[in-house]
C-alpha positions in Angstrom: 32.4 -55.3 19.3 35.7 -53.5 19.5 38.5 -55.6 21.2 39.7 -54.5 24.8 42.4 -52.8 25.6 45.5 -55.5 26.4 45.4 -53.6 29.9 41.8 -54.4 30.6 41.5 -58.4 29.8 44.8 -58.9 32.3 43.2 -56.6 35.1 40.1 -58.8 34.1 42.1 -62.0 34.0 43.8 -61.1 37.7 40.2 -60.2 39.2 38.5 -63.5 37.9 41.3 -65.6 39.1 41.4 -63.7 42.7 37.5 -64.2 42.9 38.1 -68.0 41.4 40.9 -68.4 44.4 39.0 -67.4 47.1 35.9 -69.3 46.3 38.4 -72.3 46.3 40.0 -71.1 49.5 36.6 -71.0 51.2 35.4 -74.7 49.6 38.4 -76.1 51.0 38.2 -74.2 54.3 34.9 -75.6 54.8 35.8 -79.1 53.7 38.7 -79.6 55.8 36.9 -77.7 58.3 40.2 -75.3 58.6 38.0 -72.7 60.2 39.9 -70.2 57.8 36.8 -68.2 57.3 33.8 -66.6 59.6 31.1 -65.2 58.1 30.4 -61.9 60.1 34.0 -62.0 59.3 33.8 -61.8 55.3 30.6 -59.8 55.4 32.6 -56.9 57.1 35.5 -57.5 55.0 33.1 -56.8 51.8 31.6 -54.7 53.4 35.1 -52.5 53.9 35.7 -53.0 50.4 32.5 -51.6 49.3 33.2 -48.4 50.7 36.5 -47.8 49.9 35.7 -48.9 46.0 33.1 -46.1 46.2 35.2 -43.4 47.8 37.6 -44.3 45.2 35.4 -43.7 42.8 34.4 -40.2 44.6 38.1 -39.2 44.4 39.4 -40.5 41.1 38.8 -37.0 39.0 41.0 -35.0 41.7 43.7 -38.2 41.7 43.6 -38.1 37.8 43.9 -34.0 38.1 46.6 -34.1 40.7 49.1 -36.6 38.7 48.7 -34.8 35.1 49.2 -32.0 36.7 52.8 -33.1 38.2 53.3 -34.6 34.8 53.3 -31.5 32.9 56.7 -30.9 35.0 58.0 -34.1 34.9 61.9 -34.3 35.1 62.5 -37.2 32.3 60.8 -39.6 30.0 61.8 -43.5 29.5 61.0 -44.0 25.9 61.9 -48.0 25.9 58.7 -49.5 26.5 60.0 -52.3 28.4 62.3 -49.8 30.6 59.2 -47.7 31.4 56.7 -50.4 32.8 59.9 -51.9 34.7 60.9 -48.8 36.6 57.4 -47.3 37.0 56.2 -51.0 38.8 59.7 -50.8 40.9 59.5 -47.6 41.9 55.6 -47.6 42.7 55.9 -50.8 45.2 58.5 -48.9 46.9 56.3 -45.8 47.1 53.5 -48.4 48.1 55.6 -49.2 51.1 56.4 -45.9 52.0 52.9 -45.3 52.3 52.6 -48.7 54.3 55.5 -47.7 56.8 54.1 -44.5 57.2 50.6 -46.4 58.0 52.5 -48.5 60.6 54.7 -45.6 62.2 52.3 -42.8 62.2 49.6 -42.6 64.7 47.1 -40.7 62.7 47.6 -42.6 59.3 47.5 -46.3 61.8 43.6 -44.6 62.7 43.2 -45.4 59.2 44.9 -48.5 58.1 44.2 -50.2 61.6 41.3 -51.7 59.3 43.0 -53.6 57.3 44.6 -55.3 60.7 41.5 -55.6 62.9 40.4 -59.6 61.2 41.2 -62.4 63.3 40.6 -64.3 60.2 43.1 -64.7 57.3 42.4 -65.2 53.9 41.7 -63.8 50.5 38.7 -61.8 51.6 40.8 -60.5 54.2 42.6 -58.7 50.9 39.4 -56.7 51.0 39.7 -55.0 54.5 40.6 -52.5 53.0 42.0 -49.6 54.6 38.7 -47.1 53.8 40.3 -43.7 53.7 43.3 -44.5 52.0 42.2 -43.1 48.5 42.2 -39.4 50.6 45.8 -39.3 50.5 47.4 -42.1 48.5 47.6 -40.1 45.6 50.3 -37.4 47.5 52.8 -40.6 48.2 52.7 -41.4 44.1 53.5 -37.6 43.3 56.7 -38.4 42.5 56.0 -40.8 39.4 54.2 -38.0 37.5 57.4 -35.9 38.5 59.5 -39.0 36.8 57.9 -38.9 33.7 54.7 -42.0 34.2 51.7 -40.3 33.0 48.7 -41.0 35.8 46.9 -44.0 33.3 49.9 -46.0 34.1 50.4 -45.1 37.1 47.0 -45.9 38.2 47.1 -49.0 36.2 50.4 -50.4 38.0 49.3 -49.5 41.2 46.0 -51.9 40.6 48.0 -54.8 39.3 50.3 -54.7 42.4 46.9 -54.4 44.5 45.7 -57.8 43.2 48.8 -59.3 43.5 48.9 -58.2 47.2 45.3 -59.6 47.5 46.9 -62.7 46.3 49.4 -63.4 49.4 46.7 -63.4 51.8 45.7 -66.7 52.4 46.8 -69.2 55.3 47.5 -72.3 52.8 51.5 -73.4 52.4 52.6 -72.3 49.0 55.5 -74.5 47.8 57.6 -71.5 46.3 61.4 -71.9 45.3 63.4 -70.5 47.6 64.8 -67.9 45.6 61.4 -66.7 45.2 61.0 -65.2 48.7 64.3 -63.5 48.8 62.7 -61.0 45.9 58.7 -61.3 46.3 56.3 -61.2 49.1 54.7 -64.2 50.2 52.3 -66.1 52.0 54.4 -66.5 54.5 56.1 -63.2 54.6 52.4 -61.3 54.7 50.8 -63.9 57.6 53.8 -61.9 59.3 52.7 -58.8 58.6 49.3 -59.7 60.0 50.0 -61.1 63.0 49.6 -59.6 66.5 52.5 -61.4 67.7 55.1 -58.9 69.8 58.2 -60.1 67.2 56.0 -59.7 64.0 54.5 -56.1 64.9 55.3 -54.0 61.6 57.2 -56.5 60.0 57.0 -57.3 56.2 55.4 -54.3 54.8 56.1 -54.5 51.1 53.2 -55.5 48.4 55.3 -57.0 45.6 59.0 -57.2 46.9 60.0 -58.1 49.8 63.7 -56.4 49.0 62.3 -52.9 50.4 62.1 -54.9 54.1 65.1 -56.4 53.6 66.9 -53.5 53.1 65.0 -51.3 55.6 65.2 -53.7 58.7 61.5 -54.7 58.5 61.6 -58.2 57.2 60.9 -61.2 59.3 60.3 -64.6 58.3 57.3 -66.9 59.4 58.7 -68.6 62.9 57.3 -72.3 63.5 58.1 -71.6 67.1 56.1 -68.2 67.0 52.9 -69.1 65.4 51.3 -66.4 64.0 47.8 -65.0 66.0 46.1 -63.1 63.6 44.5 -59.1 64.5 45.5 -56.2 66.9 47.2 -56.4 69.7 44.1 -55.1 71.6 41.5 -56.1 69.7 38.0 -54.3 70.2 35.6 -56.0 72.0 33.1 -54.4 69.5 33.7 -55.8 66.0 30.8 -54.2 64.4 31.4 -53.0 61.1 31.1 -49.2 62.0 33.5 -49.8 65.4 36.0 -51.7 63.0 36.3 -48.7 61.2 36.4 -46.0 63.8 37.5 -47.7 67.1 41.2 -46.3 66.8 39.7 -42.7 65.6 37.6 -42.8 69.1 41.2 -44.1 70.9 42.9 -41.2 69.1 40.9 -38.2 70.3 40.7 -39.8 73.7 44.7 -39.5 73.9 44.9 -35.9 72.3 42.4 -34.5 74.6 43.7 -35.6 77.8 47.4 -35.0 77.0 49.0 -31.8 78.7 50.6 -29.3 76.1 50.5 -28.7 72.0 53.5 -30.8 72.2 52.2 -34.2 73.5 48.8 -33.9 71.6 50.8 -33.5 68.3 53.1 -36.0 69.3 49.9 -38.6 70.0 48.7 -37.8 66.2 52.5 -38.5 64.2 54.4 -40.8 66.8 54.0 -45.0 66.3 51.0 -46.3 68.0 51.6 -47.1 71.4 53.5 -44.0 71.8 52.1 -41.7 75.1 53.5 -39.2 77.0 53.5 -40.8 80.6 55.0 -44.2 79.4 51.6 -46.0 80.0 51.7 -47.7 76.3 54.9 -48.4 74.8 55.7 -48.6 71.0 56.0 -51.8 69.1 59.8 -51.3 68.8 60.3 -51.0 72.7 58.1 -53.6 73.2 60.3 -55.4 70.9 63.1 -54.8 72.6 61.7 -56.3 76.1 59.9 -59.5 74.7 60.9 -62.5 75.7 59.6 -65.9 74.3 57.9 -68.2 76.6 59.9 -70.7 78.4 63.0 -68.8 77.9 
């Protein structure tokens, strides 16, 4: 049997440890009776997964096309080995959370990563709620790598490794990390933030790998004791069916662009930040930022 490619045994390695994790997350859960799981809950979440790992796979010749084809007019080439994995796994988590921001800040992207938000659980499963659609346009926000020089094997390959490490900072267990740690790398802590429905935590933390990207963009917030975190949307549907999950802010969407007067305000409905409508009756996580008070003050 020929030996496997260096690549394969550590995306191997990282998938049995995820899969080892979060069957110990959920013995543990159930021991301690922590509650941390539901199983509706992780059905739907493997269920999510399912279909996005299948549309993946329905899209991966036209990804693989699209990137070699940038690549034949890529700008430069790192020929240091070490120098090339470095930049290409820096520059892709920042791409990564341009896409993220853009999920966060654009109406019609939010349609489909609201997904990924819509658990009131939180825990490694919850990794899996994945955001269905995202392999339709991913591809366009990792352009520029092929235009850098990364041919779209790596490319596809860092973007993976950073996906299981994301999976891995979804769980609701306290991490003893060094302090330094969290000033460079997401964590627990930071991404229990990013999932919370809490007013102060809305579109906080957004990064996969690094948390320097929200640090230097002004969307970083740390894990308040005095703000615990409440896990979901901020209007959560009443109807958590696995097909409602998955198109309940589509439905919410069409609603708003049919009944608002103009071109303008329909196009505004599909690329400003959810929330965003043209008589004031919702308001944007931002202004409602900017209003919130914390109880008892």
């Amino acid at each position: 049997m020929p030996p496997l490619d260096p690549r394969k045994e550590a995306v191997v390695v990282l998938i049995a440890l995820l899969v080892l994790l979060t069957l110990t997350e959920m013995w543990l859960s159930y021991r301690q009776n922590r509650h941390y799981y539901e199983k509706r809950d992780t059905f739907t979440n493997i269920y999510l997964t399912s279909l996005a790992f299948l549309l993946n796979l329905a899209v991966n010749g036209s990804t693989f096309f699209l990137l070699s084809y940038v690549y034949r007019y890529r700008l430069f080439e790192i020929r240091n080995a070490f120098w090339y994995w470095f930049v290409l796994v820096i520059m892709q988590d920042f791409l990564y959370w341009v896409l993220h921001y853009t999920g966060h800040y654009c109406r019609l992207f939010w349609a489909m990563h609201v997904t990924h938000h819509s658990s009131e659980h939180f825990n490694f499963t919850t990794g899996f709620r994945s955001t269905v659609f995202e392999p339709l346009y991913r591809t366009f926000f990792y352009l520029p790598l092929a235009l850098f020089g990364f041919n779209a094997v790596d490319i596809l390959y860092a973007y993976l490794v950073t996906q299981l490490y994301g999976n891995l900072v979804h769980t609701q267990y306290q991490i003893p990390l060094p302090k330094w740690y969290g000033m460079i790398f997401v964590t627990p802590a930071h991404h229990r933030v990013h999932h919370a429905s809490n007013i102060p935590y809305l579109d906080k933390n957004m990064g996969m790998v690094l948390i320097l990207w929200d640090r230097m963009f002004g969307t970083f917030h740390d894990e308040d004791a005095n703000e615990p975190v409440k896990y979901g949307l901020t209007h959560q549907p009443e109807n958590m069916g696995p097909v409602n999950v998955l198109f309940h802010e589509w439905r919410a969407l069409v609603a708003d662009v049919k009944k608002a007067p103009g071109m303008g305000n329909k196009i505004k409905y599909l690329l400003n930040p959810p929330g965003w409508s043209h008589d004031g009756s919702t308001q944007t996580a931002k202004v409602l930022q900017r209003q919130y008070k914390k109880p008892g003050l």
